[in-house]
C-alpha positions in Angstrom: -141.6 -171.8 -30.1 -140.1 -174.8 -28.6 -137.9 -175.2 -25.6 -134.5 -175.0 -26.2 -132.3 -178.6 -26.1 -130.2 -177.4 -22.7 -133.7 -176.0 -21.0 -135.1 -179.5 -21.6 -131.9 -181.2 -20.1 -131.4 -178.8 -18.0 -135.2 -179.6 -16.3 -134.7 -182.9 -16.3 -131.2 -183.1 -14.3 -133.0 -180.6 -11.6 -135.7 -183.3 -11.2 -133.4 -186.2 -10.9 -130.5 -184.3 -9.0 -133.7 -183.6 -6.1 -134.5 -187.1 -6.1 -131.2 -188.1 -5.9 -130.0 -185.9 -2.8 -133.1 -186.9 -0.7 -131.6 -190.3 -1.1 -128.5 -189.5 -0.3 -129.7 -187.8 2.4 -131.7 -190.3 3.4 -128.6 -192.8 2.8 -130.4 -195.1 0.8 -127.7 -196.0 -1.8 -129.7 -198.4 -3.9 -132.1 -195.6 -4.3 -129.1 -193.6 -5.7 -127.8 -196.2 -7.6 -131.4 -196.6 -9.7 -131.9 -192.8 -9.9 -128.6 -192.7 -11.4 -129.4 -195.3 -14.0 -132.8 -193.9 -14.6 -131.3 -190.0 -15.1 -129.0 -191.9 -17.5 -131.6 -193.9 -19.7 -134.2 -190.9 -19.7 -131.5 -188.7 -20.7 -130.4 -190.7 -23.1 -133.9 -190.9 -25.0 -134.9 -187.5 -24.4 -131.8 -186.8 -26.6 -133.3 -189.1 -29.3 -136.7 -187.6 -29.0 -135.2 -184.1 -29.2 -132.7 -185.4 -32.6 -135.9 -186.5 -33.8 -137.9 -183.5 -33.2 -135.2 -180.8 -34.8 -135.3 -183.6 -38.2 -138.5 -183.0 -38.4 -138.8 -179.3 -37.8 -136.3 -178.8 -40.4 -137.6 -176.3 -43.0 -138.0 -178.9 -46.3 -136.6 -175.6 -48.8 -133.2 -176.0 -46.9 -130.8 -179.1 -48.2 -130.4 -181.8 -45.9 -127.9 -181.1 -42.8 -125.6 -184.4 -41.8 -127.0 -184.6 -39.0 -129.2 -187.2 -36.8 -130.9 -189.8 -38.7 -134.8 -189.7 -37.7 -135.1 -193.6 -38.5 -132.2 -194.9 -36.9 -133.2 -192.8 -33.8 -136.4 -194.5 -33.9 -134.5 -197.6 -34.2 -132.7 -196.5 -30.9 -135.4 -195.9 -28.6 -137.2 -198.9 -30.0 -134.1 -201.1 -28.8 -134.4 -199.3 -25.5 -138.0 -199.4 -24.9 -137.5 -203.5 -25.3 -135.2 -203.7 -22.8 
């Protein structure tokens, strides 16, 4: 069985949230200022990944959910791999 969406976010906000107080406590604020944008970006396609992942693990017998669009969220991390 998969992780759970919140164990997965949950995971990765521990890893950045250590990173992030060793540079605080090391009062390096640029260091703080790119793990911020870094948590924010990884987050950010980890979400994607995840939409896409629960698309395609969708049981094909049930009708289709409104929900996230597997192609557009391709389209999304795409635009922010080329960044």
């Amino acid at each position: 069985m998969p992780r759970t969406r919140d164990r997965i976010l949950t995971n990765l906000e521990s890893i950045y949230r250590e990173a992030y107080d060793r540079a605080r406590a090391a009062k390096d604020e640029h260091r703080m200022a790119d793990l911020d944008a870094a948590f924010q970006r990884e987050q950010l396609l980890l979400e994607v990944l995840l939409d896409i992942r629960d698309a395609v693990s969708a049981r094909p017998a049930e009708a289709p959910a409104s929900g996230p669009d597997p192609i557009a969220a391709l389209r999304t991390v795409s635009k922010i791999i080329k960044r």
